[in-house]
Structure formats: structure tokens, C-alpha cells
N, C-alpha and C positions, 0 to 999 in steps of 0.2 A: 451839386451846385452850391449845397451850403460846404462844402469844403475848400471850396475853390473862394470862399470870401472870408475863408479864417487859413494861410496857408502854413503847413510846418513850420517851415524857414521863409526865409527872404527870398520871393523868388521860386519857389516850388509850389505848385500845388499839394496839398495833401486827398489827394484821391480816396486811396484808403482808408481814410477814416467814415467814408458813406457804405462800405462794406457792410460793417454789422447792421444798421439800420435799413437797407435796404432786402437783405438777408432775411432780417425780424420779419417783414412787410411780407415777403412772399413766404414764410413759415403761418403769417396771420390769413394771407389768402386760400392757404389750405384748409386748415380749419374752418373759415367761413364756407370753403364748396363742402368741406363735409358735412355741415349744419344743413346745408342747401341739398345736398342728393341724399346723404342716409339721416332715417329720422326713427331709430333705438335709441333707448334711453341708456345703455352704456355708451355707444358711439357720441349721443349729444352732450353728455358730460367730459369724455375725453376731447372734443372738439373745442367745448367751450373751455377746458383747462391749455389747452395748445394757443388760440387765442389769448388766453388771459397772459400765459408766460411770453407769448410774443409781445404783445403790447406793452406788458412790462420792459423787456430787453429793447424793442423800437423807444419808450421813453427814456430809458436810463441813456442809451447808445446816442440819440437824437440832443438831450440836452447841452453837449458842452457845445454843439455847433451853433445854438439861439445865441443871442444878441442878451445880454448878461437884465435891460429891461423889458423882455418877455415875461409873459407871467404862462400857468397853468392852462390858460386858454386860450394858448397860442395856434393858427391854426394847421401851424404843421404839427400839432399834437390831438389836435381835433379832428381832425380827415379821420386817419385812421378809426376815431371810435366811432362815426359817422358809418363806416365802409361797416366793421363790425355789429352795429345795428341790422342794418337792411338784410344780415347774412340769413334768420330765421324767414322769409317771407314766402318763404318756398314751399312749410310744411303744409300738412294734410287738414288742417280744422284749425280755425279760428283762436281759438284757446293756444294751440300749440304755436304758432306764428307769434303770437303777443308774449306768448313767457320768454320765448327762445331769444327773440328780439331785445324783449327786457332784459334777459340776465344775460346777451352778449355787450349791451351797451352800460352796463354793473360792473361787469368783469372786467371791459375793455378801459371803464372810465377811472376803475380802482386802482389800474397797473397803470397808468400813466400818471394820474396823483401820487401814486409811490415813486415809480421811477423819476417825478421833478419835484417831488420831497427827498428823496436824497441830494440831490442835483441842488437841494438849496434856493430853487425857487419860489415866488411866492404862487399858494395855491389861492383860487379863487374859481366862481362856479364858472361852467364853461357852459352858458346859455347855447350856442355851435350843438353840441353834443346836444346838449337836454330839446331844445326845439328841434334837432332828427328824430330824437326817439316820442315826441307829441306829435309829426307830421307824420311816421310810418304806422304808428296806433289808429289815427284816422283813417289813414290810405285803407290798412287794412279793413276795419271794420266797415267805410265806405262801401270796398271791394267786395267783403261778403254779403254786403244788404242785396248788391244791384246780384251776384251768382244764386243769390236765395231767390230772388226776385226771375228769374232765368227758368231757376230748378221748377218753379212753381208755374211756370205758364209754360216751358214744355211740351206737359199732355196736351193743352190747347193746340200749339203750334202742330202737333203729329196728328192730330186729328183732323186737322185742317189740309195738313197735307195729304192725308191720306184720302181725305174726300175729292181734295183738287186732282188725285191722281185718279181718282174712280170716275171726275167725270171727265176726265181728258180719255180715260178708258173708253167709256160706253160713247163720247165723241168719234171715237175713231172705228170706232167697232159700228158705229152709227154708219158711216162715210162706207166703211166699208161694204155693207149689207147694201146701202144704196146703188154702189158700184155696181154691183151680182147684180143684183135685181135689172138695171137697166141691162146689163150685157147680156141677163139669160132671157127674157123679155124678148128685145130685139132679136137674139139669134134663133129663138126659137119661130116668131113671127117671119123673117125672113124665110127660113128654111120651108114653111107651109108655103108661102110666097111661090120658091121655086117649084114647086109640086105641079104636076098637071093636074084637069081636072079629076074627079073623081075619088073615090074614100082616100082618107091618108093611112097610108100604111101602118102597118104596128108596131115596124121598130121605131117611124118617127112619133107614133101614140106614147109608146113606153117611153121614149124621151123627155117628152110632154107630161107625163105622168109623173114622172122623178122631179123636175122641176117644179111642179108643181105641189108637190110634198114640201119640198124643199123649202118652196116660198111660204107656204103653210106654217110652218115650226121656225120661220126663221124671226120671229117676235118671241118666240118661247127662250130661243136659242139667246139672243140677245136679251133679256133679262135675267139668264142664268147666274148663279153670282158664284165669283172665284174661279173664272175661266177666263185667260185671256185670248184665248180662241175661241171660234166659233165653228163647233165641230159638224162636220160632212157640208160645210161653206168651202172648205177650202180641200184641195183633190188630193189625191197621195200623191207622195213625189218617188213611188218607187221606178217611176220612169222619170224621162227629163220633163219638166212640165213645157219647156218650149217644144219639145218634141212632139203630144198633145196638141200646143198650139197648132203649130202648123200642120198636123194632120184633118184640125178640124177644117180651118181656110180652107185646104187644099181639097175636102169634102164638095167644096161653094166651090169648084171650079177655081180655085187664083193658086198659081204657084210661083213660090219664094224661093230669090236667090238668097241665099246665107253666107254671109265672109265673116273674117274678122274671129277674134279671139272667145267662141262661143263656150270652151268650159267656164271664160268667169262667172256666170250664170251662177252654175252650181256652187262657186265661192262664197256666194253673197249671202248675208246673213237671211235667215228662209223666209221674215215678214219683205225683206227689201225684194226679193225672187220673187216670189209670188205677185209684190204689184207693178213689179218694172214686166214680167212675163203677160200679166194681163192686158196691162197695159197696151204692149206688143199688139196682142190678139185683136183689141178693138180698134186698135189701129188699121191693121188688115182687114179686121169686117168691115170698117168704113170704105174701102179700096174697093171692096168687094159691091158693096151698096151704091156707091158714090162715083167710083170714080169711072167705072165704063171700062178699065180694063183688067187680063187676065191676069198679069206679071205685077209684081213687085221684090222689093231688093230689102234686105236686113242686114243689116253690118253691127257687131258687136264689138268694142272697143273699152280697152282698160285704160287709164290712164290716171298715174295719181291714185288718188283715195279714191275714184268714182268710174263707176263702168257705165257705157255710155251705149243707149242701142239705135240707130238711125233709122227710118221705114223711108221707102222712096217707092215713088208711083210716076207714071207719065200720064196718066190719067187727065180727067176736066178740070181738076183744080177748083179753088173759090176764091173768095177775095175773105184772107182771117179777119178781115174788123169790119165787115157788112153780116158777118154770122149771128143771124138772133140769138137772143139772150136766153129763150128759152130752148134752146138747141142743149141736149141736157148730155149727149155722147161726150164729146170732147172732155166739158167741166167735170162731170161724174166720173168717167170711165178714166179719163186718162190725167188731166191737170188736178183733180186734187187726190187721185188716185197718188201720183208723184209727192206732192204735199205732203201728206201724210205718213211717208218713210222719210220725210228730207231729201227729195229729192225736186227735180225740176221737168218741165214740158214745153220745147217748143213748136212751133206748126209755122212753116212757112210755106206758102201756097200763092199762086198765079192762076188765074181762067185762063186753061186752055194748055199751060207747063206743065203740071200736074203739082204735084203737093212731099213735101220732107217732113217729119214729125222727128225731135230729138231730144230723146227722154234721157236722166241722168239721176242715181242713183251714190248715195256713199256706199262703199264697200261694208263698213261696220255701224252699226247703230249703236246710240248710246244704251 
């Protein structure tokens, strides 16, 4: 651009002559990235001398295109030393950022005074330069106070996090032990329910008896610390645990048709399994309890990021928003059971159509 306003001849642009100076400029841009990614103290010296001789050749080269009343601090002579400053801001410690910065904007500002002292121009200070290298000295040390300030409250911020994650732990580990408790409660109640009269038998004692252990240690269990499970709460999965489910149902008389894409199951990450499968289960006890008949339907469904499982009944149905508050199946067992993997529950039901329950699950948890 500045050759095209001073042209060779009459009529020609002089192109070429912005060659060496633009040249200069990207020989200076190197050295600055090597101040900027390697930070040896032979590498910063050779960087800063590549630098220095560019900005020398960008002023020698740059002055016969200025306007003959330009002086030294002119600011197409100023950019550059400007650019050559900010090139140290990159290094490792405070100390090292302010020298680097300093003796690129020394360097840069020496070879441009020489390069338009030969050139004959008049030198004068070039306030441009000197007020970059008093605004990057501030930025800087601004910058270290607030990362000092950072480094120093840290352990606070990790400590806080790590308690917020202890109690969103023992939350969910809470939720969870609640679950059990109402589903084994209930199913074991039920189960004496169907008994005729007379002694209860000893497998269903011994049943009752584990359960009851179970509920026993399960305050111990949950206050264990450094466990994010809650061990012999949750059953081995050397079978399929819906496999289980429906053997127990099908114990209580109701049996289940199954469709639909049932190994996603086993896909699913083992906290998201275990409460979409339980879920299931108190689903069908409810059918079982509730609804008056022996059949129901399960369809399991991937879709997307989330496996989806449907319960369908022809049963009595209810009306979902006359269901009291204190009805604690549903909300325990199955809606916050859902919640608490990220997942969802819905329940739609008719007197007398019977009832769909449509639980949904992400395939991965975070």
C-alpha cells in the first residue's frame, strides 16, 4: 500500500519494494512465537536477536516509503515494536514475562531508532511503544495477583466440592435404601397376605429372616464411608436381574408377556439397570396387588440415548391425580427411583381400562 503511493515510474506501481518489509515482519513473527512456546534461555536469546535484526531490516527497509515529515514515531514503525512487546506474555512466572517483554520492546525499539537514523530521520520518543510496554507490565502483574488469588482459594473450592459430592452421595444412597425398604416391606407383607391360615412356612421364615438382617445393617451400611455402593442392598447380576424380576411376579401368580429389545438391559450402565429393573418389579407388584388381574405386558425399547420399558395391565385402573400424597409406592419405588439415574416415569391410568407405566432411562450416565 505504501508503494503504490510512491510509484517507480510514471504509471507503474512499485510493488516490490514492500517485499523486504513485509518479509522483515513475518521473520519478526517467528521469533515472537518462539519467545511465546520455547522458554530456554539460549532459545530466548536467539529469538530475541532474530527479532532484533528483523526490526532493524523492517526499519531500514520501511523508511524510504514514509512521507519525508514522519519522524521516529511514526506508527507504521510503532506497530511492530508494539507486536514485539506482548511476544514474552506467554512465559512460566511473572519475573520471566516482564524481562522478556522488556528486552523484546529494547531490542525492537533500538533497531528501529537505528534503522530511521540512518534513513536520516528525526528521532524522538515514541510514547505508541513506551505506553504498550507500561499497559502489558500492568496487564501482567494485574493477571498474576487475580491466578495467585485463584491458586490460593482452590483447596477451599475442592473441599466444598468434594463435600457437595458426599452429600449428593449419601442423597442418593438415602433414596435408594428408601426404595428397598418400601419394595421389601411390601412384598414380604403381601406374600404372608397370600398364605392360608396356619404356621408360615420356613422358606417363606427364612425369607423374612434375610430381610430382615438386611434392614438391620442397612443404617451401618449407609454410613460406611468410601463406598459408593451399598453392599448385599443390591443382588448379583450373575443372572439377568430382570430374569429374577419376573420369576418373583410370576411366584404371586401374574405372568408377563415380554417383547421388544430386552438385552438393552444388560447395556445399560449397572446403577441405570438395577433402578429401571426395579422399577419394572414394583411395577408388576402393583398389578399384582391392585389391579385384579393375572396378565400383564412388558416391552422394552431402545431408542436414541435411552431405553424405554412400558408395563401394561387391563386391570381397575385409578384416576393418577386423585392418588394420595401419602401413597409412598409409586413416588419411592418407581418416580424418584427414575430421578435419580436421570431418568423419567410416567403412569397413565383409567377406572376400569387398566393402567401403562413408561419408564426411561439414559443409556450412559455421567
Amino acid at each position: 500500500m505504501l508503494s503504490v503511493r510512491d510509484p517507480v515510474n510514471a504509471g507503474e506501481v512499485g510493488i516490490g519494494r514492500a517485499i523486504v518489509p513485509v518479509l522483515s515482519l513475518a521473520v519478526l513473527g517467528a521469533g515472537a512465537y518462539v519467545l511465546q512456546r520455547r522458554h530456554g534461555s539460549l532459545e530466548t536469546v536467539v529469538a530475541l536477536l532474530i527479532v532484533c535484526c528483523a526490526g532493524f531490516a523492517y526499519a531500514l527497509s520501511v523508511d524510504p516509503l514514509l512521507a519525508a515529515s514522519q519522524k521516529s514515531d511514526s506508527i507504521v514503525l510503532s506497530l511492530p515494536v508494539v507486536a514485539a512487546t506482548v511476544s514474552g506474555v506467554g512465559r512460566r512466572s511473572l519475573a520471566s514475562c516482564l524481562v522478556v517483554c522488556g528486552l523484546s520492546n529494547v531490542a525492537m525499539s533500538s533497531a528501529s531508532v537505528l534503522g530511521t537514523a540512518i534513513g536520516g530521520r528525526e528521532i524522538v520518543v515514541d510514547f505508541t511503544a513506551l505506553g504498550s510496554l507500561i499497559a502489558v507490565f500492568l496487564l501482567l502483574i494485574v493477571l498474576w495477583a487475580a491466578r495467585r488469588n485463584a491458586v490460593q482459594e482452590a483447596p477451599a473450592l475442592d473441599r466444598a466440592a468434594r463435600e457437595q459430592q458426599s452429600i449428593n452421595e449419601e442423597a442418593r444412597l438415602l433414596g435408594h435404601a428408601s426404595s428397598l425398604l418400601h419394595d421389601t416391606v411390601l412384598g414380604d407383607l403381601h406374600a404372608i397376605a397370600m398364605l392360608g391360615p396356619g404356621p408360615i412356612p420356613e422358606s417363606h421364615l427364612a425369607v423374612i429372616r434375610r430381610d430382615l438382617d438386611l434392614l438391620a445393617r442397612s443404617d451401618e451400611l449407609l454410613r460406611a464411608t468410601g463406598g459408593a455402593a451399598i453392599p448385599g442392598l443390591i443382588e448379583s447380576t450373575s443372572e439377568s436381574m430382570l430374569t429374577r424380576t419376573l420369576a418373583r411376579v410370576g411366584s404371586r401368580g401374574l405372568r408377563v408377556i415380554v417383547s421388544g429389545d430386552v438385552d438393552e438391559l444388560d447395556a445399560l450402565d449397572a446403577t441405570a439397570e438395577e433402578a429401571i429393573v426395579a422399577a419394572i418389579e414394583q411395577c408388576l407388584v402393583n398389578v399384582v396387588v391392585h389391579a385384579g388381574v393375572s396378565l400383564a405386558e412388558l416391552a422394552i425399547v431402545a431408542s436414541g440415548d435411552e431405553v424405554t420399558a412400558t408395563i401394561t395391565d387391563a386391570g381397575r385402573g385409578f384416576t393418577v391425580s386423585a392418588t394420595p400424597a401419602d401413597r409412598l409406592g409409586l413416588r419411592l419405588s418407581v418416580y424418584d427411583r427414575m430421578f435419580g439415574v436421570g431418568g423419567s416415569a410416567t403412569v397413565w391410568s383409567t377406572p376400569g381400562a387398566g393402567t401403562s407405566v413408561l419408564l426411561s432411562v439414559p443409556k450412559g450416565l455421567a
